[in-house]
Backbone as numpy.savetxt, mean C-alpha at the origin, in Angstrom:
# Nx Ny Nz CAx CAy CAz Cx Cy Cz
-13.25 4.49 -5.55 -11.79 4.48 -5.61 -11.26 3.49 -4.60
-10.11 2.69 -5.18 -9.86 1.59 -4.18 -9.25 2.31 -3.05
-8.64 1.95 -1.75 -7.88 2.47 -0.85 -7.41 1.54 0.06
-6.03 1.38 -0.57 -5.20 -0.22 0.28 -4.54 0.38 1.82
-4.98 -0.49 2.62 -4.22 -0.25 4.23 -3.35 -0.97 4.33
-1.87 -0.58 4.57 -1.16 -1.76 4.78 -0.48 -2.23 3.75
0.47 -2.90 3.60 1.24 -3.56 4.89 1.43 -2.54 6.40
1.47 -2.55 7.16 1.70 -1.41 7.94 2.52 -2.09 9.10
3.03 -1.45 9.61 3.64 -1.72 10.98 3.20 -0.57 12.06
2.67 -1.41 13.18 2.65 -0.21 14.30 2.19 -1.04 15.42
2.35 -0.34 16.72 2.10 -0.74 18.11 0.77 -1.59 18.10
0.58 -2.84 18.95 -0.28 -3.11 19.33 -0.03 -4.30 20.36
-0.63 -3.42 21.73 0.03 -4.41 22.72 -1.26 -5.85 23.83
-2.50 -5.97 22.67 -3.16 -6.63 23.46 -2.76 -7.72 22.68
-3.17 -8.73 23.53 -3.16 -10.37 23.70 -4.42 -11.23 23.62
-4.95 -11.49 21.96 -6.58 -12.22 22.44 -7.42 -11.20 22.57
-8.41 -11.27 22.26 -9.86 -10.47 22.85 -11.11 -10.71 22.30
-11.91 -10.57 22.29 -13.46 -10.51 22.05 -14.35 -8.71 21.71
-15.16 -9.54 20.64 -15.87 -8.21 20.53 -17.70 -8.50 19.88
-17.94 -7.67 19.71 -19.17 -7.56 19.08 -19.94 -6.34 18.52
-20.80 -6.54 17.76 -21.43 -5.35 17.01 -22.32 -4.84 18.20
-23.36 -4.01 17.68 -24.40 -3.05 18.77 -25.01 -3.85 19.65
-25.97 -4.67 18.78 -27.02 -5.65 19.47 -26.52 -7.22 19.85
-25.37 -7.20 19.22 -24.63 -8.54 20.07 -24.98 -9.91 19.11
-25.26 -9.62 18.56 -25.71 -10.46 17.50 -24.90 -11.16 16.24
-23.77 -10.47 16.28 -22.48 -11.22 15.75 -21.70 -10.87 16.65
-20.81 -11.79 16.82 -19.37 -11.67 17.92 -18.30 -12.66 17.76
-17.22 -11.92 17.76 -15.90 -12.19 17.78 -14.72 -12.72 18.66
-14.17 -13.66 18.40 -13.04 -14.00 19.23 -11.50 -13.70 18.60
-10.77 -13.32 18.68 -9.19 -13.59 18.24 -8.09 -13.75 18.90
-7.26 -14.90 18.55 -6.11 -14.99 19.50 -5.09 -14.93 19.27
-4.12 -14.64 20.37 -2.52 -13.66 20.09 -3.01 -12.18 19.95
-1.70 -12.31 19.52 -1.44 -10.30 19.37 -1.89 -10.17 17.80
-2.81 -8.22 17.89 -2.61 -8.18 16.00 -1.75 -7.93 15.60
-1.75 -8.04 14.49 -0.99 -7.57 13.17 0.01 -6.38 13.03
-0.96 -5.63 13.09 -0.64 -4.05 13.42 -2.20 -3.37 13.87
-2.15 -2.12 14.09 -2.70 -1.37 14.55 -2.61 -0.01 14.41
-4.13 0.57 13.63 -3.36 2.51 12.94 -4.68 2.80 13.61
-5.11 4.34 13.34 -5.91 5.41 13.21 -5.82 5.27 11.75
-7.19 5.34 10.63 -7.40 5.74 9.26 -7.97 6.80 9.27
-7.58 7.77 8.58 -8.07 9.02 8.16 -8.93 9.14 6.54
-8.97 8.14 6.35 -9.05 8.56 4.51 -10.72 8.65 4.92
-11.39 9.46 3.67 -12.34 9.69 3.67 -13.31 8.51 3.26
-13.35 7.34 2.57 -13.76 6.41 2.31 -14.02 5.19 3.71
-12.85 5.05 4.45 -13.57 4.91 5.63 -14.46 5.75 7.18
-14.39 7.23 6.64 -15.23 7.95 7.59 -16.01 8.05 7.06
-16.69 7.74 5.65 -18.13 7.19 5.05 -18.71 6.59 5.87
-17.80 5.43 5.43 -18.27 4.05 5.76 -18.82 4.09 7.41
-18.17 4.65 8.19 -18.87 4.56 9.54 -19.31 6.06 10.23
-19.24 6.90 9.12 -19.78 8.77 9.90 -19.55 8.92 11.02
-17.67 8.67 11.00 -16.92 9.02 12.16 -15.70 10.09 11.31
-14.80 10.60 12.29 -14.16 11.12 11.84 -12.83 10.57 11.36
-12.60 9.43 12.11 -11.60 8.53 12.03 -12.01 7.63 12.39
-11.40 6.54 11.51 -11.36 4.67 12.35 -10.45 4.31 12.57
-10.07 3.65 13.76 -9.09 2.99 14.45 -9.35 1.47 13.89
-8.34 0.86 13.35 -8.41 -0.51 13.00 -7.32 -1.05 13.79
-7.35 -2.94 14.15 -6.33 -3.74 14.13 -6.84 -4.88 13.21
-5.24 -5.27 12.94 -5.96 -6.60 11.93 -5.12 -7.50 12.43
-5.87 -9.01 12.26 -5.69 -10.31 12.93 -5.77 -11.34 11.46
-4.76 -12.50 11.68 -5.18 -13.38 10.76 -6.16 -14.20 10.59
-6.62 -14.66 9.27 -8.26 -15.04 9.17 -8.11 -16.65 10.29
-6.61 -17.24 10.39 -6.63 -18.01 10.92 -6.71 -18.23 12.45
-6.68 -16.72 12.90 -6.79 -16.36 14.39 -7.95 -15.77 14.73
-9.43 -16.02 14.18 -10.27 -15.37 14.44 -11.43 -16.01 14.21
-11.93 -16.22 15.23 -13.70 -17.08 15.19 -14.66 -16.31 15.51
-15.91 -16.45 14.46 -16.89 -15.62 14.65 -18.36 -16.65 15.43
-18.85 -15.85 16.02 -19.99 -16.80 16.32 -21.24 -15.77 16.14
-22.76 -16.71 16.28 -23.88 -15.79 16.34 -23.82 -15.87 14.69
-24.94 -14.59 14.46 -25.52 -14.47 12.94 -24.12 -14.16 12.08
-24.14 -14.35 10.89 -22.84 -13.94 9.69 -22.51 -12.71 9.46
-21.60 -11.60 9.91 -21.94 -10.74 9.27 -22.07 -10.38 7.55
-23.19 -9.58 7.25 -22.89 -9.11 6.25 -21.75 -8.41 5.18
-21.45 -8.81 4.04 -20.51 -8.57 3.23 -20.89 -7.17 2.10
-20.02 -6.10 1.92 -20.10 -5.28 1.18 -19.22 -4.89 0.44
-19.33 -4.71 -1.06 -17.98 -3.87 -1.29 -17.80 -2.80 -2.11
-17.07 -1.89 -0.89 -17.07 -0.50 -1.17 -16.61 0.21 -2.19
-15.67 -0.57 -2.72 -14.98 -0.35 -4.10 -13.94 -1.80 -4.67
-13.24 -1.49 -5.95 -13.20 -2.98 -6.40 -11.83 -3.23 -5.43
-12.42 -4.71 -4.92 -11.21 -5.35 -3.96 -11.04 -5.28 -2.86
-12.29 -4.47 -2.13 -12.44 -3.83 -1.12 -13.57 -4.58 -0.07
-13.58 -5.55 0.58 -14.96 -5.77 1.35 -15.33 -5.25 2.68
-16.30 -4.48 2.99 -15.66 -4.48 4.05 -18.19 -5.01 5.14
-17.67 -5.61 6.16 -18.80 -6.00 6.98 -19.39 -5.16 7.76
-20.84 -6.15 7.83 -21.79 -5.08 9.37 -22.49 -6.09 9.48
-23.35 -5.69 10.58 -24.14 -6.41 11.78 -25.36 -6.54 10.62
-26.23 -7.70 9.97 -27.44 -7.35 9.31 -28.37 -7.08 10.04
-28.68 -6.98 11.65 -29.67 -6.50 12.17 -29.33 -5.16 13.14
-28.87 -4.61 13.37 -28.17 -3.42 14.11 -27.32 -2.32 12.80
-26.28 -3.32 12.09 -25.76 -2.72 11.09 -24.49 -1.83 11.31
-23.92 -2.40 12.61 -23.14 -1.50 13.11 -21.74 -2.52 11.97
-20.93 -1.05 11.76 -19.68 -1.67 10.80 -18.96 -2.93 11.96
-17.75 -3.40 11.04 -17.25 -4.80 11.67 -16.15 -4.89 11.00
-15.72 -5.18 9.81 -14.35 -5.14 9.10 -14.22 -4.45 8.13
-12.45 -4.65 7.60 -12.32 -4.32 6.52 -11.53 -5.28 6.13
-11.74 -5.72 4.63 -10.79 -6.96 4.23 -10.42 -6.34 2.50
-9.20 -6.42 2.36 -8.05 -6.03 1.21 -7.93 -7.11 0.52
-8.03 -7.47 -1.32 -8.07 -8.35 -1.73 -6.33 -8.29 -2.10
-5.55 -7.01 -1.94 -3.76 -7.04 -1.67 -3.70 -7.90 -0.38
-4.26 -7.69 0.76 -3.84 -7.91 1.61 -5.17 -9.32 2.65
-4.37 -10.60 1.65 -5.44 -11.60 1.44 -5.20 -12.33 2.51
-3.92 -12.19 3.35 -4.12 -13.34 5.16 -4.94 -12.77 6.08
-5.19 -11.91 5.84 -5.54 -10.79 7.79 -6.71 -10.16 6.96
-7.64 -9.67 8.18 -8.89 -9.01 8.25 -8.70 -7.50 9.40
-9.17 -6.77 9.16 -9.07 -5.75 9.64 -10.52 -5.28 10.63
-10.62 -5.26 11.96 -11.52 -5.06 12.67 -11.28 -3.86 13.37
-12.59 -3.36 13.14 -13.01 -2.22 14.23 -13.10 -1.91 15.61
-11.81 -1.26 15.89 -11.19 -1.47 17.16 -12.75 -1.12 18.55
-13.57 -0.34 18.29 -14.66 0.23 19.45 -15.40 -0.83 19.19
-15.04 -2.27 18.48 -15.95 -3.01 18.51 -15.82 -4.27 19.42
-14.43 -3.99 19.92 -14.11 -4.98 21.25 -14.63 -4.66 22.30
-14.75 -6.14 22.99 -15.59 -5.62 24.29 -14.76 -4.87 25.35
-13.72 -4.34 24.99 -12.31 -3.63 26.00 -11.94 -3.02 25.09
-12.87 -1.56 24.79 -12.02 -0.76 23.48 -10.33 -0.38 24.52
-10.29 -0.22 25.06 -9.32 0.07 26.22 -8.20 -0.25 26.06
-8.24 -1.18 25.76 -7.10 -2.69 25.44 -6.44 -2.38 24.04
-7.52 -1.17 23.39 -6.36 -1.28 22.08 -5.40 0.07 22.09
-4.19 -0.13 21.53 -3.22 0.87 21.11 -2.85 1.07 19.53
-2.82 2.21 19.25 -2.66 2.74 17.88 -1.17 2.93 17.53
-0.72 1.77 16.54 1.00 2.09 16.06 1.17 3.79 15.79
0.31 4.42 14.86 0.29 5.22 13.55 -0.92 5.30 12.76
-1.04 6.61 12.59 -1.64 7.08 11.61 -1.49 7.33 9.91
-2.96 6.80 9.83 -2.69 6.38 8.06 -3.47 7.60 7.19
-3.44 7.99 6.15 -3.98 8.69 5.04 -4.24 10.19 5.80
-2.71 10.25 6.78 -2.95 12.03 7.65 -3.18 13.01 6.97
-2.68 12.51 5.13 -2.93 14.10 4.55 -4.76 14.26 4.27
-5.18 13.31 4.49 -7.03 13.31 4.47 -7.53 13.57 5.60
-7.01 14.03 6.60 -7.77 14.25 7.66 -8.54 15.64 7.43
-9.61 15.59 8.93 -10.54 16.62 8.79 -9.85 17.65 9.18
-9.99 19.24 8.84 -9.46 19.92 9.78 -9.46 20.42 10.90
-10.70 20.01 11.29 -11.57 20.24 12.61 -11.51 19.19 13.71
-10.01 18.18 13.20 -10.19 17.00 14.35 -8.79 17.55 14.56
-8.22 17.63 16.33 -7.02 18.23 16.28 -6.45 17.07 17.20
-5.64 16.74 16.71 -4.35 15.04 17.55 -3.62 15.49 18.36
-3.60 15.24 18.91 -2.20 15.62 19.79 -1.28 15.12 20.04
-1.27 13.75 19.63 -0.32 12.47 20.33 0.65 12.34 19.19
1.78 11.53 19.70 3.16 12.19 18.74 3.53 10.53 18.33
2.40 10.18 17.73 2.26 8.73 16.67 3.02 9.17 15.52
3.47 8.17 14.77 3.89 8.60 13.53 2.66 8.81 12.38
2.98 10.15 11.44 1.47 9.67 10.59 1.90 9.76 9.11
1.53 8.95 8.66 1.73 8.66 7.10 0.56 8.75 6.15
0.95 9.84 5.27 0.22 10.13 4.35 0.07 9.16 3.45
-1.45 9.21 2.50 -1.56 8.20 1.22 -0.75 8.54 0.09
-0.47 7.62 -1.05 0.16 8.02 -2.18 -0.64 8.41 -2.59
-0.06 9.72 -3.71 -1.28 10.44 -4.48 -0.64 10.45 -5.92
-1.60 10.15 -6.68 -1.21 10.75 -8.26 -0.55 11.98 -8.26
0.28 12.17 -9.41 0.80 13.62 -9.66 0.56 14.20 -10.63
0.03 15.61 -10.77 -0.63 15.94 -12.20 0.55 16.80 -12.67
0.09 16.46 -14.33 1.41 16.90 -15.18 1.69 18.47 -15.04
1.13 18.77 -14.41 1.43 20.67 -14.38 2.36 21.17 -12.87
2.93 19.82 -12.04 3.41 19.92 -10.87 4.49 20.12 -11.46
5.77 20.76 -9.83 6.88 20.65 -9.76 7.46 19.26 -9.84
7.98 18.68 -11.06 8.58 17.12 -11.02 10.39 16.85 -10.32
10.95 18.31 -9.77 12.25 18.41 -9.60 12.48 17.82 -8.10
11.44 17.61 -7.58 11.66 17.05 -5.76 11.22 15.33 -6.12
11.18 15.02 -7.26 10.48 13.64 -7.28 12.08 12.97 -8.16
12.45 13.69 -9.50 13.39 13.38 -10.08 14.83 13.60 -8.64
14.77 14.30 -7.63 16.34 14.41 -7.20 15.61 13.26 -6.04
14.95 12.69 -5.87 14.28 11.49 -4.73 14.92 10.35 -5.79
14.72 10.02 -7.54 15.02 9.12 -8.49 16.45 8.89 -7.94
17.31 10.09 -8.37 18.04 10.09 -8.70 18.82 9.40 -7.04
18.69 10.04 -6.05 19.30 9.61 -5.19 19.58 8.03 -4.72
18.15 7.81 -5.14 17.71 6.06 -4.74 18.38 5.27 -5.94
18.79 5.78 -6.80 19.43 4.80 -8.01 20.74 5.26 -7.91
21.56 6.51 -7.31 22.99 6.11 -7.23 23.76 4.96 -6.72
23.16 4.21 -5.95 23.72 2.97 -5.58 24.28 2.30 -6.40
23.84 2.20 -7.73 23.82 1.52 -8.99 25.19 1.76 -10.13
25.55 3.09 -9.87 26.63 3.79 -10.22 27.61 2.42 -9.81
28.56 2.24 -11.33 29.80 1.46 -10.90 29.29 0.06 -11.27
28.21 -0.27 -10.96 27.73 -1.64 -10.71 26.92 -2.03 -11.81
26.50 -1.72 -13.23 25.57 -1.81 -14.10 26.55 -1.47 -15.08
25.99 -2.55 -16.16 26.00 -1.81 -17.34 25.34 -2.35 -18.59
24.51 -1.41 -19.00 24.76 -0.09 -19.31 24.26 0.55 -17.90
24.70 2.22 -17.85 24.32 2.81 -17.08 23.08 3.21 -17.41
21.89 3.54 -15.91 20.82 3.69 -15.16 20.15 4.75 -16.66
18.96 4.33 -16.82 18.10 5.45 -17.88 17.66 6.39 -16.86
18.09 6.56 -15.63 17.68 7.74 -14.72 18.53 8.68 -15.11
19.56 9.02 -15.89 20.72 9.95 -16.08 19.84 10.20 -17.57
19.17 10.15 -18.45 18.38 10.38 -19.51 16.89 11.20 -18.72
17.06 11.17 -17.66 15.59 11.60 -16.79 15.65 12.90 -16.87
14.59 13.35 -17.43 14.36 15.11 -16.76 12.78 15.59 -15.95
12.81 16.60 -15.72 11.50 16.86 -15.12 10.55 16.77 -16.30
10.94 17.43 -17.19 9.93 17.36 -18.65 9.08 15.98 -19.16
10.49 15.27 -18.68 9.73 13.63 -19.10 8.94 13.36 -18.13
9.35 13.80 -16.76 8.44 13.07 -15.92 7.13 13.36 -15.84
6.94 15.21 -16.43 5.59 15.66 -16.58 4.97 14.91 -17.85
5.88 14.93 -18.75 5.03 13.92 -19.90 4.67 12.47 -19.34
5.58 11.75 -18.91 5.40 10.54 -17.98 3.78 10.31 -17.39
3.84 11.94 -16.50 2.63 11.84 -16.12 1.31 11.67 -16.83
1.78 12.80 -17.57 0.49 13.41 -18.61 -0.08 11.84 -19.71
0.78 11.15 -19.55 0.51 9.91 -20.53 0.18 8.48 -19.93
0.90 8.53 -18.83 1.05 7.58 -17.88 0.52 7.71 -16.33
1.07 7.25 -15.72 0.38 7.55 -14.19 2.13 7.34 -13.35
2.49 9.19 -12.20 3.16 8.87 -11.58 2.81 9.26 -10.19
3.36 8.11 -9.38 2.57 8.52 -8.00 3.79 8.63 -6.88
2.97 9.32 -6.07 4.57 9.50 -4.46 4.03 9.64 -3.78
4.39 9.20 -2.29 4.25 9.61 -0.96 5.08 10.57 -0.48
4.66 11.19 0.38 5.10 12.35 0.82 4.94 12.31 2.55
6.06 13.16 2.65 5.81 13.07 3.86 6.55 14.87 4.53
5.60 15.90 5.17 6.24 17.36 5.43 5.81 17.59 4.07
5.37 17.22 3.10 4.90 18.10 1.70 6.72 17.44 0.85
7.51 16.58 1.07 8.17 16.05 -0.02 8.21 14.72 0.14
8.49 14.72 -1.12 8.58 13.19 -1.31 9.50 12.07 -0.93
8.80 10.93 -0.38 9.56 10.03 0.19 9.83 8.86 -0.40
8.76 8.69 -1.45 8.82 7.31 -2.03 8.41 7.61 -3.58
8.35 7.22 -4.85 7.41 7.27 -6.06 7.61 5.92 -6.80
6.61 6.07 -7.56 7.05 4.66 -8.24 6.09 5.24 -9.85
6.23 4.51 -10.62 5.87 4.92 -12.73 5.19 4.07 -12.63
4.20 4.17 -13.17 3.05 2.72 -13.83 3.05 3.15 -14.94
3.05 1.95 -16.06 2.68 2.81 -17.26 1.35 1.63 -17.86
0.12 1.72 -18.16 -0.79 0.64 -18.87 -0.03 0.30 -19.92
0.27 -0.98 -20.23 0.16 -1.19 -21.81 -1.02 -2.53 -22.29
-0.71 -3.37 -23.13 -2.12 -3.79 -23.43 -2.40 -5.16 -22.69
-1.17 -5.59 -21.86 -1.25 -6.35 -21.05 -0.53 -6.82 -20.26
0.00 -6.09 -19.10 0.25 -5.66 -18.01 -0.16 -4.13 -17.95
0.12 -4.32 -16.16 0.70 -2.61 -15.82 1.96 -2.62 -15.59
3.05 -1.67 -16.23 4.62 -1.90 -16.15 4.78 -0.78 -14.92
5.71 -1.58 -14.08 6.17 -0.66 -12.89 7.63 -0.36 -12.79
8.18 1.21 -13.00 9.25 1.45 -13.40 9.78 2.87 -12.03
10.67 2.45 -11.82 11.19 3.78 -11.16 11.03 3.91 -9.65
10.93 2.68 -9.33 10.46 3.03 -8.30 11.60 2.87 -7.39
11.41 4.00 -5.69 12.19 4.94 -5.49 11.53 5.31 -4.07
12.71 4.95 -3.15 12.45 5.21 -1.34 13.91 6.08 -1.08
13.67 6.89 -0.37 14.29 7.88 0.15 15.14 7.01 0.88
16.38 7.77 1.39 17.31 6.70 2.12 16.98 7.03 3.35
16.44 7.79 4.01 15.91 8.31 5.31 14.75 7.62 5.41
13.86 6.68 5.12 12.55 6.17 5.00 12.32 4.56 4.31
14.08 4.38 4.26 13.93 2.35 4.16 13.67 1.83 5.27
13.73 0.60 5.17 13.11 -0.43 5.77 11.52 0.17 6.48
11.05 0.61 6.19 9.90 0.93 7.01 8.20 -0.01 6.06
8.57 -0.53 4.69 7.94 -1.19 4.34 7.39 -0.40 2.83
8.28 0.92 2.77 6.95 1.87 1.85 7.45 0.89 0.10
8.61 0.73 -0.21 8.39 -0.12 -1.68 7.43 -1.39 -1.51
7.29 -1.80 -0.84 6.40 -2.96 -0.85 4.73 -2.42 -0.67
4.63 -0.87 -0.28 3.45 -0.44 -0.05 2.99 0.47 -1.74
3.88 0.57 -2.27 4.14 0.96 -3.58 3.79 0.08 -4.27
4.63 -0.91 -4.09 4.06 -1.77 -5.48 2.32 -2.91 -5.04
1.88 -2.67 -3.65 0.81 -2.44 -3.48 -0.26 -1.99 -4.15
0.29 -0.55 -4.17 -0.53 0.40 -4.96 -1.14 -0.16 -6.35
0.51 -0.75 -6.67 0.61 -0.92 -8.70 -0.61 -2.18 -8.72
-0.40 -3.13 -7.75 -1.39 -4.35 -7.91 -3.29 -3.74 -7.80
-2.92 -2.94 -6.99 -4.57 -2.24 -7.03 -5.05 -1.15 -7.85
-4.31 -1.13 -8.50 -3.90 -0.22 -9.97 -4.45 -0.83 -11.28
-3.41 -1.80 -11.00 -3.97 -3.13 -12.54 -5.59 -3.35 -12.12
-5.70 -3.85 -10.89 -7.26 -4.66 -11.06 -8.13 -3.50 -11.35
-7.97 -1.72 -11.19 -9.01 -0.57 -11.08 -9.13 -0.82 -12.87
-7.77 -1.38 -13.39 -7.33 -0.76 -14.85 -7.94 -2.32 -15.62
-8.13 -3.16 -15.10 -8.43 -4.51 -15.66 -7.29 -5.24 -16.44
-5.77 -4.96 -16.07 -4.71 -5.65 -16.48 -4.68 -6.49 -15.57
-3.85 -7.76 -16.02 -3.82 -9.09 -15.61 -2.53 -9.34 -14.83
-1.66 -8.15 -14.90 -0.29 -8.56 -13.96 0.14 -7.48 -13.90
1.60 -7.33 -13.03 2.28 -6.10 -13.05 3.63 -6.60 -13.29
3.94 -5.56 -14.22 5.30 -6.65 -14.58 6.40 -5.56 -14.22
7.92 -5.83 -14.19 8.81 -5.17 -13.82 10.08 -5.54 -14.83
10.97 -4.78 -14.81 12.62 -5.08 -14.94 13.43 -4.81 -13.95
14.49 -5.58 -13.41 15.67 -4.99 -12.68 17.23 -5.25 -13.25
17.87 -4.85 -13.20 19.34 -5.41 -13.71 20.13 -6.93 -13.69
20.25 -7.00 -14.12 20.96 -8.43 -14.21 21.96 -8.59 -12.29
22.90 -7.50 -12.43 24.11 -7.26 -11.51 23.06 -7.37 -10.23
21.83 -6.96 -9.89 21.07 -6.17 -8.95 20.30 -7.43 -7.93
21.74 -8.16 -7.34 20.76 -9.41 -7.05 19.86 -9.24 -5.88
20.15 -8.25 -5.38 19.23 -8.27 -3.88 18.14 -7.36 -4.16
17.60 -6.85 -5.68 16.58 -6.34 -6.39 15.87 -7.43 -6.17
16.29 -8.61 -7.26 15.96 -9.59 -7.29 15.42 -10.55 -6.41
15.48 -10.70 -5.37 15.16 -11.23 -4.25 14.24 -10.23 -3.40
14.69 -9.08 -3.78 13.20 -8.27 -2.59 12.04 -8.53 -3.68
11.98 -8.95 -4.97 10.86 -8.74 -5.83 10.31 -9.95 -5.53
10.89 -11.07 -5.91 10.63 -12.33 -6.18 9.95 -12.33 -4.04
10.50 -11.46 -3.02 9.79 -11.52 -1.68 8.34 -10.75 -2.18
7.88 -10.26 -2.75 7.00 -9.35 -3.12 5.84 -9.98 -3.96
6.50 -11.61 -4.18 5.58 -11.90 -5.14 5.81 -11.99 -6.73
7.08 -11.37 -6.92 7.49 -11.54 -8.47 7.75 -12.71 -8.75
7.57 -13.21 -10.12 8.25 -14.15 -10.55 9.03 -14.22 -11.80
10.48 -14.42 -11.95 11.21 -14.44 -13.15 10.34 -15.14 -14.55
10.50 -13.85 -15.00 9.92 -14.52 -16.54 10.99 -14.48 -17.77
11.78 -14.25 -17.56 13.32 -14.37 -18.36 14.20 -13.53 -18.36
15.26 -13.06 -19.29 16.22 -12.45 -19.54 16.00 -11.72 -20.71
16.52 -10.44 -20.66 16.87 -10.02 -21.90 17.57 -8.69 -21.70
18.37 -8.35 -23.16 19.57 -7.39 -23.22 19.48 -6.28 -23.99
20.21 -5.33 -23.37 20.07 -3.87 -23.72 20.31 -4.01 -25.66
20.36 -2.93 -26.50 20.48 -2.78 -27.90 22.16 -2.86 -27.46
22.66 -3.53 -28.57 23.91 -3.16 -28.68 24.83 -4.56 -27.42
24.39 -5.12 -26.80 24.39 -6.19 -26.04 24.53 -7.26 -25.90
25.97 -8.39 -26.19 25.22 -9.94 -26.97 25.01 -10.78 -25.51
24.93 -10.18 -24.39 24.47 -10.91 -22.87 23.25 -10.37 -22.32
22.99 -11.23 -21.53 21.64 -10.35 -20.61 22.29 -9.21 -19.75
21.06 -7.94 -19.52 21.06 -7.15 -19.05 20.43 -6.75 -18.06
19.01 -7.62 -18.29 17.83 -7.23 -17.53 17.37 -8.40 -17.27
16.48 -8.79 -16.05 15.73 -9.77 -15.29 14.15 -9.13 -15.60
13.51 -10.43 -16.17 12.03 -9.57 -16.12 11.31 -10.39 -15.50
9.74 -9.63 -14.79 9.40 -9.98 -13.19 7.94 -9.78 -14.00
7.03 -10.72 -13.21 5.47 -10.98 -13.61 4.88 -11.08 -12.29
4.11 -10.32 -12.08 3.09 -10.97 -11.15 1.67 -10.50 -11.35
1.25 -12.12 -11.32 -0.22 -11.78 -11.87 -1.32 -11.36 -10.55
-2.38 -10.67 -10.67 -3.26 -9.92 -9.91 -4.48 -10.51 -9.63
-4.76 -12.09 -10.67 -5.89 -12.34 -10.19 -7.03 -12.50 -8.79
């Protein structure tokens, strides 16, 4: 199963550093400050290193020189690479084929684990229960699928809230006022709908639906208590590592014609206008449609 880190934002206050695997035999330089900096909880990376958690920072590929032997390349799932030492074997990165500038290194692998600080915690609803935190980081759970037999009424009044903006300003009016929980369980049951959560409700969701070529991304939906923090762009994340699990070639979207600053956070995201077209009943455009391919 894939498992995307990031975009993320969080604390990280070193400057430059050096590191290396067990036996010293590959080693690292990087300069400036990283990227960001979390604690991962998901179970796919406490595989990967039979820890309970990994602390990552990530640096750009352009800020980082390796010297000594190459490390070895693996990949853990599709899109996923992540390195080790070929003679010691001690882990070394993780690299995101979403997240194609920056590399993600294993913070106990600097020669000053000391030096690093943790923004936030990632995939908290996967943690062990037997590891107890204490520190008052922020922690953010992974998005999870929703199965069609759930409560869909905390996900539809999250829709609904994030698309009143729209009220007044569209027309035709929003197919979120045609929304019920029923559809959304069918939605599910046919389609794929996913949310983040955060306290056990939802903060973010977004609709994928396969068709025979794209994955269509519809609905998607950030709490007004939980913008700017990056989660639609960590959403439609998801959708891009979605298509490549699903072997579609893009993810495509609609937004409103009226909706220009839609338009511009998409086209920031990587969309690209692939034309116009209008509701039934319509002799103007209505809708902006958005492509982005996944290769």
């Amino acid at each position: 199963m894939q498992r995307q880190i990031g975009p993320i934002v969080g604390e990280a206050t070193m400057d430059g550093g050096t590191g290396r695997c067990l036996c010293g035999a590959v080693r690292y330089r990087f300069e400036g400050p990283p990227n960001w900096s979390a604690h991962c909880h998901c179970e796919t990376c406490r595989r990967a290193t039979s820890a309970p958690m990994v602390s990552f920072f990530a640096v750009s590929h352009d800020r980082i020189t390796w010297t000594g032997i190459a490390p070895q390349l693996y990949e853990s799932s599709p899109g996923i690479l992540r390195s080790f030492c070929p003679r010691c074997g001690s882990p070394l990165t993780y690299q995101s084929d979403v997240r194609t500038g920056e590399i993600d290194l294993y913070a106990t692998t600097l020669d000053d684990p000391s030096a690093f600080a943790a923004g936030l915690h990632v995939f908290w609803n996967e943690r062990l229960p037997w590891l107890h935190i204490a520190d008052d980081l922020p922690k953010h759970e992974a998005a999870r699928q929703m199965d069609p037999s759930e409560d869909f009424g905390p996900v539809l009044a999250l829709i609904r809230d994030a698309f009143a903006f729209m009220e007044g300003r569209i027309d035709p009016p929003s197919s979120m006022h045609r929304l019920s929980e029923a559809a959304l369980s069918a939605t599910a049951r046919d389609s794929e709908v996913w949310v983040r959560e955060e306290a056990g409700a939802p903060i973010a969701c977004v609709v994928l639906t396969p068709r025979a070529d794209d994955l269509y991304l519809g609905k998607l939906a950030v709490a007004a208590s939980h913008r700017r923090q990056g989660l639609a762009r960590q959403m439609v994340d998801l959708a891009i590592g979605r298509a490549k699990t699903l072997g579609k070639p893009a993810v495509t979207l609609q937004t409103r014609i009226e909706l220009t600053e839609n338009q511009t956070a998409f086209e920031a995201m990587g969309f690209a206008r692939t034309g116009e077209t209008a509701h039934e009943g319509y002799s103007r455009p209505t809708t902006v449609n958005f492509r982005r391919e996944v290769g």
